[in-house]
N, C-alpha and C positions, 0 to 999 in steps of 0.2 A: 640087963637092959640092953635095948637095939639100940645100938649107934645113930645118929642122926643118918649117917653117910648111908648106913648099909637101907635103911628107911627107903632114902633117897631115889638111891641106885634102884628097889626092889619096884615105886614109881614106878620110875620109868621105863624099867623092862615091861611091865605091864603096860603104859602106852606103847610103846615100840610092838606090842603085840596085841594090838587093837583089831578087834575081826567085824566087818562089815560084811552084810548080808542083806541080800533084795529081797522080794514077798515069795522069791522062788529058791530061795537056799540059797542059793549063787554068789559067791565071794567076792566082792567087790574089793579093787586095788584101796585103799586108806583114801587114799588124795584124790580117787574119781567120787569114791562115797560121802564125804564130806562136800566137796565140791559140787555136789547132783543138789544136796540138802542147800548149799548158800544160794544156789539157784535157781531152786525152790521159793525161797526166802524171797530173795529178789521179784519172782514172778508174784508170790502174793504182796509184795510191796506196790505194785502195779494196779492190784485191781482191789475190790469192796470185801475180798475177802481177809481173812485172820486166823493168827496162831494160837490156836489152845495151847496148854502148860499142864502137863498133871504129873505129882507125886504125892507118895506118902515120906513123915519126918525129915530124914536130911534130905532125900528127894525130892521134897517140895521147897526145901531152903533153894536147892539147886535151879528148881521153877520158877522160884520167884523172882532168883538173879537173873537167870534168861530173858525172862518177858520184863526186867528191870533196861537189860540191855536193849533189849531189842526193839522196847518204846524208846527210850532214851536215845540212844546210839544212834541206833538203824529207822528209827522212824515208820517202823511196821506196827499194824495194831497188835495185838498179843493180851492174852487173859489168862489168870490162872483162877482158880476155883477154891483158892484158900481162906475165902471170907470168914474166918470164926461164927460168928451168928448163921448165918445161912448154910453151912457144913455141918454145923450142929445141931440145927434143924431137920435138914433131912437125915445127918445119922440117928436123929431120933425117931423122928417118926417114920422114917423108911427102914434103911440100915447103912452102916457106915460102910458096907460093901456096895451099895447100889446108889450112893450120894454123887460120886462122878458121873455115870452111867445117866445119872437124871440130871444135871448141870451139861451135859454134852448134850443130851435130848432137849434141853433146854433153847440152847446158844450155836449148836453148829449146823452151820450150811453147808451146801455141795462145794464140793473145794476148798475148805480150810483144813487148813494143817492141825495137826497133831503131835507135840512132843509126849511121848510119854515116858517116867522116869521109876523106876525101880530096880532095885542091887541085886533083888533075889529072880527075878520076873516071875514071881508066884503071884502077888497082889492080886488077889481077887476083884479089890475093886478096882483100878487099875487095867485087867484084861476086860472086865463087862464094860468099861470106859470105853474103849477101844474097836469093840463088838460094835459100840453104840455110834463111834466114827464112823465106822465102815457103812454100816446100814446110810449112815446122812448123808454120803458120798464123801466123806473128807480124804484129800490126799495133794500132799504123801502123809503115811503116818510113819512117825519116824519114834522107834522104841530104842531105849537104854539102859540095856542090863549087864548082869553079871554073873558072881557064882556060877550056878552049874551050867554046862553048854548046853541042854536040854531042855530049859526052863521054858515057860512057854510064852511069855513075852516073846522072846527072840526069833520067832517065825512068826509073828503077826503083822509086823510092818510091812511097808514099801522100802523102808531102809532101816536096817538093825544093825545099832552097836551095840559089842560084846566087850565086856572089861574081863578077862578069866583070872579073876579072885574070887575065892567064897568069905575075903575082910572086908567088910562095911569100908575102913576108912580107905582104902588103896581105891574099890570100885568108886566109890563118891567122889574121888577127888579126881579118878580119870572120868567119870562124868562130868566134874566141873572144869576138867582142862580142854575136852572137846566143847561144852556148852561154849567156853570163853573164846574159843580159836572161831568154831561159827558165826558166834553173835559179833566178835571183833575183825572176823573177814565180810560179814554183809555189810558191816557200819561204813567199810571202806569202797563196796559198789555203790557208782553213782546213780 
């Protein structure tokens, strides 16, 4: 069995090794890439627009604490798409790959943001989610993945974070320490 400490330790070197990327490859410093996203934030707190939220499983726990914060805290609208009855609706009668893809066709307008959340950036439903941003005009869209550096989430955004673990729980939880540092740096713009 792993040690709490060594656990710990392995965390963090995976935050300390967090890779930000714009819509053009382009590597962005940590602290500018984050910082572009709170100010983002900011700007749609400003006007009529709102942040989508999408994952699949721990993903969408991760969604739904964001857009928890982010109503709560920071006083921005935010939605996630995790409604049981109406998720499982259209994975029935559409498919559960094309259930986001028609909730964003649904609800988004020119300029609302987009988090989207996946550890592998494979999610099929997830990238046609995203496809479906782009087309509505949403931005930024801001993706959060992991495992492999190839994946294809991680060139679809306006800003991409990279967690480089192929372990569910290390990527999850550097997802859930960057969601918590954003949603708790916008709460703190007035």
């Amino acid at each position: 069995m792993m040690p709490f400490t060594q656990y710990a330790d392995e965390l963090h070197s995976f935050l300390e090794r967090v890779v930000i990327t714009d819509i053009n490859g382009q590597t962005l410093d940590v602290n500018e890439g984050l910082a572009l996203i709170i100010t983002n934030l900011r700007k749609i707190k400003t006007t009529q627009n709102k942040v989508m939220i999408i994952g699949n499983g721990g993903s969408a726990a991760i969604a739904s604490h964001l857009q928890n914060d982010l109503c709560k805290a920071a006083q921005i609208r935010a939605m996630v798409f995790t409604e049981p009855p109406l998720l499982t609706a259209l994975s029935n009668d559409i498919s559960y790959t094309a259930a986001y893809r028609e909730l964003v066709n649904l609800w988004a307008d020119k300029e609302d943001m987009l988090f989207s959340i996946s550890s592998s950036g494979k999610s099929q439903n997830i990238i046609d989610a995203v496809h479906s941003a782009r087309h509505w005009g949403c931005s930024p869209i801001i993706t959060l993945s992991g495992f492999l550096p190839d994946n294809p989430l991680r060139s679809m955004g306006d800003i991409n974070l990279y967690v480089s673990s192929k372990e569910y729980g290390y990527v999850e939880l550097a997802h859930s320490v960057l969601t918590h540092f954003i949603s708790d740096q916008t709460s703190k713009i007035g």
